[in-house]
N, C-alpha and C positions, 0 to 999 in steps of 0.2 A: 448426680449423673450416675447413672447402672456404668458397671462395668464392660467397657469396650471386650467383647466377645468374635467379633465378625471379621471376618477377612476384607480385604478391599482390593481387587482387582479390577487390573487395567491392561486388558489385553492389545496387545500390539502386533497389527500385522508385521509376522516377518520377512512376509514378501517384501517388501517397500525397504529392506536395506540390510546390507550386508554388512557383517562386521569382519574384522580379526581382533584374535586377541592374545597375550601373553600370562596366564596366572599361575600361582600355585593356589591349590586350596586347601583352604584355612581348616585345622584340626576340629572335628566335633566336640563340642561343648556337652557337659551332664546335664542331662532333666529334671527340673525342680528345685535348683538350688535359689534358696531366697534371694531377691536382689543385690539385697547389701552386700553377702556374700560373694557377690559374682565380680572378674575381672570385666568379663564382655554382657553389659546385657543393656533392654531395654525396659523404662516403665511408665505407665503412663494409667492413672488412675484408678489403680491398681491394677492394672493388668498388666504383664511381661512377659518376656520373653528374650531366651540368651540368646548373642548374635555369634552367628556360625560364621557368616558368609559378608565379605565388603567387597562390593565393585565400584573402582573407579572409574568415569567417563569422563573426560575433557573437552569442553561443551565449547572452546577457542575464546578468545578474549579474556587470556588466563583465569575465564573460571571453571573450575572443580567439581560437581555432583559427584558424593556416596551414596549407595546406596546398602544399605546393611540391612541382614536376613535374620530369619531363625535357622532358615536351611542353611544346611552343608553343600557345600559342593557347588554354590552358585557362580559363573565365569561372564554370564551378561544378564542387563539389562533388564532382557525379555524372561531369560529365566527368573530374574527375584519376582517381575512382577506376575509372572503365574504360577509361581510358588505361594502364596497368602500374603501373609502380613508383612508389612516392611518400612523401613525408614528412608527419605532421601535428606540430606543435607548439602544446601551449596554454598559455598564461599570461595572465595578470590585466592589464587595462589600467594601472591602479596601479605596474605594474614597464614598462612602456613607457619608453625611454628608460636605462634599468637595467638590470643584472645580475638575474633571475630563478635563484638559485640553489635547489637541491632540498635544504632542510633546514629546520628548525624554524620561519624566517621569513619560507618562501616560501609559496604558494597551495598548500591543499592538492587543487586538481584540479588542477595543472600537471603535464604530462605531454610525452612524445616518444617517437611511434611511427613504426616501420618498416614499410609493409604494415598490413596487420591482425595481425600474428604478435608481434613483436619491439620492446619498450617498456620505455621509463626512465619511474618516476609516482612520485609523494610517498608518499616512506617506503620504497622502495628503497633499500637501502645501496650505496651507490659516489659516484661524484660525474658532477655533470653542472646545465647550465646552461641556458637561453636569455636573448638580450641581444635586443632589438629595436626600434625606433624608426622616425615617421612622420611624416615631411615633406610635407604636400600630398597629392602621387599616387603619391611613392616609400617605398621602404619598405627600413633595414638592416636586417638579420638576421643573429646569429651563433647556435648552439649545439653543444652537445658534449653527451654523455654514457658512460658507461662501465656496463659491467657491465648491457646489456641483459636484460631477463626476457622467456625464451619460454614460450606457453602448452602448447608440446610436447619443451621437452628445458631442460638447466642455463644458466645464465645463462652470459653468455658476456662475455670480459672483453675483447675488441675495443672498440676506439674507434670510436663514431659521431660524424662533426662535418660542419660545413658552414656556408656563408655566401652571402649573397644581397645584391646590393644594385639597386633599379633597381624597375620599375615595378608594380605588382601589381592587383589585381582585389575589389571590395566585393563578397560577393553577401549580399543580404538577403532574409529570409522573407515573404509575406505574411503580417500577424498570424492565431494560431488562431481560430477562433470556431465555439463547439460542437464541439470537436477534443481529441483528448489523442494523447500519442506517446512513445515512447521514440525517442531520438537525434533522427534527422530523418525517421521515419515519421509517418505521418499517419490517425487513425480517428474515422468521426466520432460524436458522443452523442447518441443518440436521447432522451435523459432522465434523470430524479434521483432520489434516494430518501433523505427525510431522517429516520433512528431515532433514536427516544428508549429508554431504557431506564428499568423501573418503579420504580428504586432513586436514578436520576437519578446517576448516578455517571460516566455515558459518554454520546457523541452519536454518530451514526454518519454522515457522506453518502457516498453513491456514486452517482458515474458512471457513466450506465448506457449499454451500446454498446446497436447494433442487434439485437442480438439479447437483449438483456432483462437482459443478465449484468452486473457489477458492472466495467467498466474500469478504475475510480479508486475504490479507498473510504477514508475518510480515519475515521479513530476520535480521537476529541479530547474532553475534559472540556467539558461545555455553556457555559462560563464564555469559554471560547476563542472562540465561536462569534460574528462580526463582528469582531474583533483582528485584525491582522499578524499573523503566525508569521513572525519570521526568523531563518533556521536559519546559524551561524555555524561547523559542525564538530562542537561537545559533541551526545549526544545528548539531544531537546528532551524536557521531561517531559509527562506526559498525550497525548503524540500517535503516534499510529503510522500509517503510511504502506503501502496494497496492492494492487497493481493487476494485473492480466488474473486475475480474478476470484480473487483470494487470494493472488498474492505478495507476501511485505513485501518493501516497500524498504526497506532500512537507512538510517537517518537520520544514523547516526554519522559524519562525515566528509564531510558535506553542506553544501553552501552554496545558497542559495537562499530564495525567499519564500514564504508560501500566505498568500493571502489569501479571507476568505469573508461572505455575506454575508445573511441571510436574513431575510426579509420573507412578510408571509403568501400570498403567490401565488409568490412567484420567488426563486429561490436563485443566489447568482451564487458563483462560485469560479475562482481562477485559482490557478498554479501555475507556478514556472519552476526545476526542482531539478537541483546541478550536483553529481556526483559523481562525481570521475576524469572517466574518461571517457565515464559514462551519463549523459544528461539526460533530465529526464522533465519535461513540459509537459502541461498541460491548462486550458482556458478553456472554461468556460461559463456561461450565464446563460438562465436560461430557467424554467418551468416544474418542479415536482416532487411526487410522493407522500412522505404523512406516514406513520410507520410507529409504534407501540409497542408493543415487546415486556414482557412481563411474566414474573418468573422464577420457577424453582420451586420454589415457598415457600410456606408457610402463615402466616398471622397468628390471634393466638390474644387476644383482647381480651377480660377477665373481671374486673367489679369485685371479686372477694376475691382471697386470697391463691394463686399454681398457678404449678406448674416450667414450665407449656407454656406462659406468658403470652408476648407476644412474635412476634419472625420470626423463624422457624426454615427454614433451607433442604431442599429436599429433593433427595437426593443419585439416587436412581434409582425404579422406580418397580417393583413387582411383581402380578401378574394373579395370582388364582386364576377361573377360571370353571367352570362349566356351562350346561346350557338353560334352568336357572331364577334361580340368582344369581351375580351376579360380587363380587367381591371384591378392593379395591384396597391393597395396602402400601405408605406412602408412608414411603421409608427413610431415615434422615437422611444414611446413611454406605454405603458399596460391602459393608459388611462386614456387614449385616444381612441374614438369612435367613427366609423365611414364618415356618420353625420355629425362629426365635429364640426361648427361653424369658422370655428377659429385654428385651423389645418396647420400652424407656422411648422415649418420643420418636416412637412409630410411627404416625401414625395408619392408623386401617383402617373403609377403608367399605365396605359389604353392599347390592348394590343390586341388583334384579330383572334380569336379563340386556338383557331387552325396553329395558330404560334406553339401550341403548348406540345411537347413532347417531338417536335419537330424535327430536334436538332438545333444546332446553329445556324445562325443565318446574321449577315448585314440587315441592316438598317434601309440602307437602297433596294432590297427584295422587298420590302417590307411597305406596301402603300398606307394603310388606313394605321397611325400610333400616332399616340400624343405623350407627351412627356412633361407634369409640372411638378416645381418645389411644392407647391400647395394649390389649393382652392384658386387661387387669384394668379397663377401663373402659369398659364398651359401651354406649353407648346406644342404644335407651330402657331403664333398670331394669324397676325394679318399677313399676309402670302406676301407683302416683300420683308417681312423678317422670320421669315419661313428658317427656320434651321437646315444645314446642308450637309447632311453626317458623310464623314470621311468614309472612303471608299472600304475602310478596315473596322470600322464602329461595326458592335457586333451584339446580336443578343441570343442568349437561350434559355429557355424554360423546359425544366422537367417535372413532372408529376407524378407521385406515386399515391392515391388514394387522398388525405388530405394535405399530404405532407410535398412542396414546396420548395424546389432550385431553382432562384432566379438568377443570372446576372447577364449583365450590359455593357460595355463601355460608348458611351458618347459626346462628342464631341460638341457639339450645341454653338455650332459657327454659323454665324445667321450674318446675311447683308447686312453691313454697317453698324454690327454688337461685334464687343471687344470676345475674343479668342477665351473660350471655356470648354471643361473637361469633368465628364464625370464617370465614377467608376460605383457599381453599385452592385452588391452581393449579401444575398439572403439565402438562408437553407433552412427549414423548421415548419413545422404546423401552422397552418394557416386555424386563425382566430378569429 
């Protein structure tokens, strides 16, 4: 491998966050002294360089990021990383003082990167270390590592090491508030959105940005809802984690807390998630919309004996129309067709077209409808077991281009048939 020559920068908007900070800065170092020679330096492939400058960040979930400079004079972050060349290394407060070694017993976000390009991180095969410890205002530092991983070519079996001792820089964040971020960006939340679902099997909140969209959505079993969540590496059950409006983050291999909190006017949530090298933050408290979704399913409720009793899901949804009736299949499975012969499970309703975008309306407005489970069971029959829908049985249909809001309730009280109830709601693309 040629000799690392090049800078690697990684500019960071400083808009997006503010810091303070407390340092002294670290005495200048002389130029060109060979490595060996040196108290503070870096090397890596043969290439080096003395380190002038250490900033520490406290990333919460007691771990640690250094980052160390060739410059003098560095107090954050943003300054190493538009200054050139630099190192970060992260490990757990916990191995302070220690051997931080890369294997089974070490943190699994401990890491040591070169630039933004070239990194040793947990569960790399090779070997490699950080040692470090903090006296007061000084700070030693050893590490090594082998067998760096690039995000653009084979690993490379050079030795990275270096050592530092002498004085270093705190920089700390101002807390978030109404904020979420990946690493050290900053955006802020205009509001919340907390869903339930009709089955109660799932909760939903999301954080919502300025522009309306979902920044943070967190899906969690209702039961979870005011508990800790603390995340120790396994991945957690009932909980899934997604943000800039649907990525998941992967939980597996994550350390960190969510904690939440909700009351009838205000939902509070924070977050502080540390994996590898991404962290993902978010705090808020404030205000939120209630949400319920309802799924699409029938209930089929009849004092005698009937295969349709029950919730039954419905799998997709089919149109027949014209100018005077429409007609809905409501399929259990992907695999069912208008002209399925053998419809078991289907229902199908027959409604006057004018129905559509109408509004609500009863059943008793309603002259020309039919209503069967299937093919072979339509009703109304024969006109003395004509069905007698309750004066509150109700239906609406809405339409937006092909896409589909049905639902009903009725009642299916016919002379001389035992007492039946059915509830039935669809929303989706017709197919």
């Amino acid at each position: 491998m040629t000799n690392i020559k090049r800078a690697f920068m990684a500019v960071l908007a400083a808009a997006t966050l503010t810091f303070i900070h407390s340092c002294e800065k670290p005495d200048s170092g002389s130029e060109g002294t060979p490595p060996e020679e040196r108290t503070n330096y870096f090397t890596y492939d043969g290439y080096s360089f003395e380190i002038n400058s250490v900033v520490q960040y406290d990333k919460g979930d007691n771990n640690i990021e250094l980052w160390l400079s060739p410059s003098s004079g560095m107090t954050t972050i943003n300054e190493v990383e538009r200054s050139g060349d630099y190192v970060v290394l992260n490990t757990h407060r916990s191995y302070l003082g220690n051997k931080d070694r890369f294997n089974a017993q070490t943190s699994r976000s401990s890491f040591i990167r070169f630039g933004n390009n070239l990194q040793f991180a947990y569960g790399n095969t090779g070997t490699a270390y950080i040692e470090a410890a903090i006296n007061g205002e000084e700070i030693t530092v050893s590490f090594l590592a082998q067998h760096l991983y690039s995000k653009a070519a084979e690993p490379s079996s050079a030795i990275l090491e270096g050592k530092y001792s002498g004085k270093f820089c705190v920089e700390k964040e101002l807390p978030y508030s109404n904020q979420w971020g990946m690493n050290r960006n900053r955006e802020n939340l205009a509001g919340a959105r907390y869903t339930t679902y009709e089955d109660g099997s799932n909760s939903s909140i999301a954080l919502l940005n300025e522009s309306g969209l979902a920044a943070i959505e967190l899906i969690l079993e209702p039961s979870k809802i005011g508990k800790p969540i603390s995340l120790t590496g396994s991945t957690p059950s009932g909980v899934v984690l997604k943000y800039s409006n649907g990525v998941e983050f992967d939980l597996k291999g994550t350390s960190g807390t969510i904690t939440t909190a909700l009351s009838e006017n205000t939902l509070k949530v924070s977050m502080n998630l540390i994996k590898g090298e991404l962290q993902l933050r978010a705090e808020y408290d404030g205000a939120y919309e209630s949400e319920r979704v309802k799924l699409n399913r029938y209930d089929y409720d009849y004092s005698g004996t009937s295969a349709y009793k029950g919730t039954h899901d419905i799998a997709k949804l089919m149109v027949a129309s014209n100018s005077v009736i429409t007609s809905f299949y409501f399929a259990p499975s992907d695999g069912y067709q208008i002209s399925t012969s053998n419809s078991t499970h289907m229902p199908i309703l027959k409604v006057p077209t004018s129905l559509i975008n109408a509004g609500k309306k009863t059943f008793m407005e309603i002259g020309d409808w039919e209503f069967a489970f299937d093919a072979m069971q339509v009703w109304p029959y024969e006109n003395e077991y004509k069905p007698h829908p309750a004066s509150t049985d109700w239906i609406e249909i809405k339409q937006i281009n092909n896409v589909y809001e049905v639902e009903f309730v009725l009642s299916g009280l016919a002379t001389g048939m035992p007492e039946s109830h059915i509830d039935v709601y669809y929303k989706g693309e017709a197919k």
